[in-house]
N, C-alpha and C positions, 0 to 999 in steps of 0.2 A: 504493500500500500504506500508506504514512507516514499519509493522509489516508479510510482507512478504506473507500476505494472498493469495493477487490477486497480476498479472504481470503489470498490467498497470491498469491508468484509465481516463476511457472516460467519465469524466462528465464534468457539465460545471463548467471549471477553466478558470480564467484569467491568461493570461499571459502577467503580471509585472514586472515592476522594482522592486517592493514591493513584491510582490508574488515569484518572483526568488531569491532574496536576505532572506529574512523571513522565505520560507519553504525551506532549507539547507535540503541535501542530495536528490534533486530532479532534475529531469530535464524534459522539457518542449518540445514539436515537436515545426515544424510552425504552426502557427495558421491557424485551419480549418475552423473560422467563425468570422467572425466581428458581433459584438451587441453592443446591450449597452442598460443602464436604461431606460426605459417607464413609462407612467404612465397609467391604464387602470381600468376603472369605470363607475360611471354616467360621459355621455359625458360630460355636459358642466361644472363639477367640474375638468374632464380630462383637459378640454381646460385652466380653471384657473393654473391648477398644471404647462402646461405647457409655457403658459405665466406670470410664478411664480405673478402671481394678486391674491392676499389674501384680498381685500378691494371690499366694496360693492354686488354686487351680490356672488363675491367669499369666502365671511366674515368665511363660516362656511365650507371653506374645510378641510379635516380632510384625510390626506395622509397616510398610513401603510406601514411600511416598515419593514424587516425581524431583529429582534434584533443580532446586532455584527456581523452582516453581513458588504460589502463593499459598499453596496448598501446607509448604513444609513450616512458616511459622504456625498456621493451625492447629496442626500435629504437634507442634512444640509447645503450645499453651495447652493442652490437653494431657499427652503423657510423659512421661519421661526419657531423657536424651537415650537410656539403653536401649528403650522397647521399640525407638522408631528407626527406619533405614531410606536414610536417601539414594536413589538408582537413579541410575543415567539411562533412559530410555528415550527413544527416537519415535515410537511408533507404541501406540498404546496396548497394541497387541501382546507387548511385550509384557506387559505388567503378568499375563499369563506364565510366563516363561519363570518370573519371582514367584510366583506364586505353589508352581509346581518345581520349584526348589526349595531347600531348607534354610532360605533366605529369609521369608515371611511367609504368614499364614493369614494375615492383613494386609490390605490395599487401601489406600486414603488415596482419592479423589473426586472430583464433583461427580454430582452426580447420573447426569445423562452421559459419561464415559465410562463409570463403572457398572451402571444399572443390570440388575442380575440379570433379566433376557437374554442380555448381548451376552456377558461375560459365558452363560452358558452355552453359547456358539465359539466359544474359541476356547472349547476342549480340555477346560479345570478338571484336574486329575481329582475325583474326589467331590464331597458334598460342598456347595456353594449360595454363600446368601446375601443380601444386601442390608444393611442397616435400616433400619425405622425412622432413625433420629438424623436431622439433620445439622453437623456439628457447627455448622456457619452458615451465613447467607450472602449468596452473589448473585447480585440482578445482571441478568447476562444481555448485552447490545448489541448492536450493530456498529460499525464504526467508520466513517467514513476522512477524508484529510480536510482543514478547515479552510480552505484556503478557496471556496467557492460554498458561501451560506444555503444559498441556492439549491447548489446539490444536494447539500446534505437537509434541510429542509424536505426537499422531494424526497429523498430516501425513509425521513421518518414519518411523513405523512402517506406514502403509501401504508407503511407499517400501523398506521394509526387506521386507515383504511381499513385493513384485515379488522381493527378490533373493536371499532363502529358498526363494522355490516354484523360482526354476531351478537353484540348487543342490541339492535333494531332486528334481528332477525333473516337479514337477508344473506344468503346463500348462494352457491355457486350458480345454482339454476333458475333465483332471480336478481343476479345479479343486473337487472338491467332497471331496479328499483335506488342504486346507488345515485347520488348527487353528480351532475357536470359542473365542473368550474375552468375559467382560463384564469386561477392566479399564476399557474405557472406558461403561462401562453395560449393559445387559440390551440393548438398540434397537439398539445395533452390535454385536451378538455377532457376527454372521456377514460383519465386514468384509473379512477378506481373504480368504474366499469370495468372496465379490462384488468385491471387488476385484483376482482374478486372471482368474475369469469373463467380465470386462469388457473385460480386456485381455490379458490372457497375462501370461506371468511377465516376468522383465527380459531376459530373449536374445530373447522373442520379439518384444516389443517393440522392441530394436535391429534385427535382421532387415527388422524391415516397417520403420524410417525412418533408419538408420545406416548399415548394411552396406555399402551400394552405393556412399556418401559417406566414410565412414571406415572401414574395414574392423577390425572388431572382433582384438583383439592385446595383448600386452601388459598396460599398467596397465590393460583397462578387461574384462577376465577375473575371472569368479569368484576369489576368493583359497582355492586347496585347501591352504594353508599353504607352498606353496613359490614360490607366482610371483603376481600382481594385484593389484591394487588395492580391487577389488571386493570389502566383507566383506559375508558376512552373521552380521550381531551374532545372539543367542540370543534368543529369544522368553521364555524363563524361564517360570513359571507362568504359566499363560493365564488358567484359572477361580479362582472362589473369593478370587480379592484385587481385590476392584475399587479401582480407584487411589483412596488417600485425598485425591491431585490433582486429582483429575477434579471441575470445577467445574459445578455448576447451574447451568443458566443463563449458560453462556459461549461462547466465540465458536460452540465447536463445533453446543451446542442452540441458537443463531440461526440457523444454518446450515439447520441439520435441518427448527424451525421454518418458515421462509423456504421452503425449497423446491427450490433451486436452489445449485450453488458457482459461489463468483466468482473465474473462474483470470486471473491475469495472463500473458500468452505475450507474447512479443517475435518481433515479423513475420518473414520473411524469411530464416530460415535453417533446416536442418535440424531443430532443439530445437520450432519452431512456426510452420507458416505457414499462410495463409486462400487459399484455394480461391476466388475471385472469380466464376467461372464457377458452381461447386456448391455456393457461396455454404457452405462450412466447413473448417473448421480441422482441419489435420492435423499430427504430430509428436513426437519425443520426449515434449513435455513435455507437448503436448494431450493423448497419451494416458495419463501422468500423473494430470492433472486427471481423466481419464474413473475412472480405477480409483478415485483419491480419492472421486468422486460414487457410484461404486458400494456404495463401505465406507460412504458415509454411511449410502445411501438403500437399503438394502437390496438393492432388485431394481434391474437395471440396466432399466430400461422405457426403451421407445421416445420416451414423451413426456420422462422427467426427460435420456437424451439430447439431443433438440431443443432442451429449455430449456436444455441446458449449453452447445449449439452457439452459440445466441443469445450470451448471457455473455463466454464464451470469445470470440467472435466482436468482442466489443464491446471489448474487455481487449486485443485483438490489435491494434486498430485504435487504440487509446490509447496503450497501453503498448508504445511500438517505440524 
C-alpha cells in the first residue's frame, strides 16, 4: 500500500490508537468487525491459557504466539514469560506445524485466523478447540493511504453501504431499493446499487464467510441503539451536493480510468483466502473488494469480475 502497489487493503488491521498514530500516512474506515485474541488447542491447556492457571494440572502449558506481532504483548499481560513462545512464522498455516510439535499445545491469535473450523482443515494431530473468551479487542478496518480524502471517503462509505442496506433490510435481490447520489460524481451515482447487487448487504455477506467460523453475536450486530457495535452512520443528503472534496483526477478516477481495483487480502484466514484449485479468492474482505469494484464500475460484469479475481489474486499472494 505504503508503495502504491495496491488501492487499499482489506486484511486484518486493527484499528488503534497505536496503529493510527504509528502507521502515519494512513487512514483507516469504520470498523467492519470486532475480534480479538483467543487461544485454541488441546482443550483443557485452552481452558488453563484462559483462566491464565499455569500451576498444577496446567504446569506444562506452553502458548505460541506470532513473533512482533501485537498479539505477543497480550500474551504477556496474561501469562507468564515461561508458559509463552514467540515463533517466527510466514504463513499461518504454520502455527499447525507448533502445534503438532512439543513446542506448544497453545496458539494465541485473533480470532478469525485461528477459529476452530479452519484450524480443523489443516490436519491438528489430535483433539482441537477454540477458546470462548475473548482475551482482547480489535476493531478490525480497512485501510487505505491519506493522501487523496476522497478515496478513502468512497472506500468507507461503500462499506457503510453494506451496513445500511441490512439495517433497512435491503438485500442482494433488492438491491435496486438503495439510495442514488452524485456526491462522488455523476459516473458513481449508482454505487451502492451496485455495490449491494454485487454482494449482498453486510449479514449476508457474514452468513456466506463468518457464520460457521465465528458465529455472529454481540459486538458485531447491527447497533439498534441498545446493544452492537455495528453502526450504521447517516447517509445525509445524497443528491445535489457533490462533495467540494471530491478531487479530479484522483486516486478514485485512476481507478475508474484503469479499469480494474487493486485489493490487498491477506491469505489464509476467514477475512480472505485463494482457492488454488479454482484458482480464486474468497472472503470477508474479497467480497468487500467485489462490492467496492461494483460502486466503481457501474455494472458488476462478468469480465470487470475476472479482472478483479486476477488483482485480488495477485495482492493475496503478496500481501500475506
Amino acid at each position: 500500500l505504503e508503495n502504491r502497489e495496491i488501492d487499499l487493503m482489506a486484511k486484518v488491521r486493527s484499528h488503534t490508537m497505536e496503529q493510527e498514530v504509528s502507521l502515519t500516512g494512513f487512514s483507516f474506515t469504520t470498523p467492519y468487525l470486532y475480534t480479538g485474541l483467543v487461544f485454541g488447542g488441546e482443550p483443557s491447556y485452552v481452558t488453563c491459557a484462559e483462566n491464565k492457571n499455569t500451576t498444577g494440572a496446567c504446569n506444562n502449558l506452553k502458548v505460541c504466539v506470532k513473533a512482533e506481532s501485537p498479539m505477543v504483548d497480550v500474551v504477556r499481560s496474561l501469562l507468564p514469560e515461561e508458559n509463552m513462545f514467540e515463533v517466527v512464522i510466514s504463513f499461518f498455516d504454520e502455527y499447525v506445524d507448533y502445534l503438532n510439535s512439543p513446542t506448544c499445545n497453545v496458539i494465541a491469535d485473533n480470532q478469525p485466523i485461528i477459529a476452530g473450523t479452519l484450524m480443523r482443515t489443516r490436519k491438528v494431530i489430535g483433539p482441537y478447540k477454540i477458546g470462548n473468551q475473548l482475551m482482547s479487542n480489535h476493531p478490525l478496518a480497512m485501510v487505505t493511504r491519506d493522501d487523496d480524502p476522497s478515496w478513502s471517503d468512497f472506500v468507507t462509505w461503500v462499506l457503510q453501504a453494506l451496513i445500511i442496506a441490512e439495517k433497512h433490510n435491503i438485500t442482494q435481490q433488492t438491491a435496486s431499493e438503495m439510495p442514488a447520489t452524485d456526491v462522488f460524481g455523476e459516473k458513481f451515482k449508482n454505487m451502492f446499487v451496485n455495490a449491494i447487487r454485487a454482494v449482498g448487504n453486510y449479514g449476508e455477506i457474514y452468513t456466506r464467510h463468518l457464520e460457521d467460523v465465528i458465529p455472529r453475536q454481540d459486538m458485531n450486530v447491527i447497533n439498534d441503539g441498545t446493544s452492537g457495535l455495528i453502526f450504521s452512520h447517516p447517509f445525509g443528503n445524497l443528491l445535489g451536493s457533490a462533495s467540494s472534496g471530491h478531487v479530479e483526477g484522483g486516486i478514485l478516477e485512476k481507478i475508474f480510468q484503469r479499469g480494474y481495483l487493486k485489493c490487498g487480502i491477506l491469505d489464509q484466514n476467514t477475512l480472505g483466502k485463494f482457492d488454488t484449485e479454482k484458482h480464486t479468492p474468497s472472503g470477508l474482505g474479497v467480497d468487500y473488494c467485489y462490492a467496492l469494484s461494483a460502486g466503481i464500475f457501474r455494472d458488476y460484469t462478468e469480465e470487470t469480475k475476472k479482472q478483479l479475481h486476477k488483482n485480488i489474486s495477485d495482492c493475496i499472494y503478496k500481501y500475506v
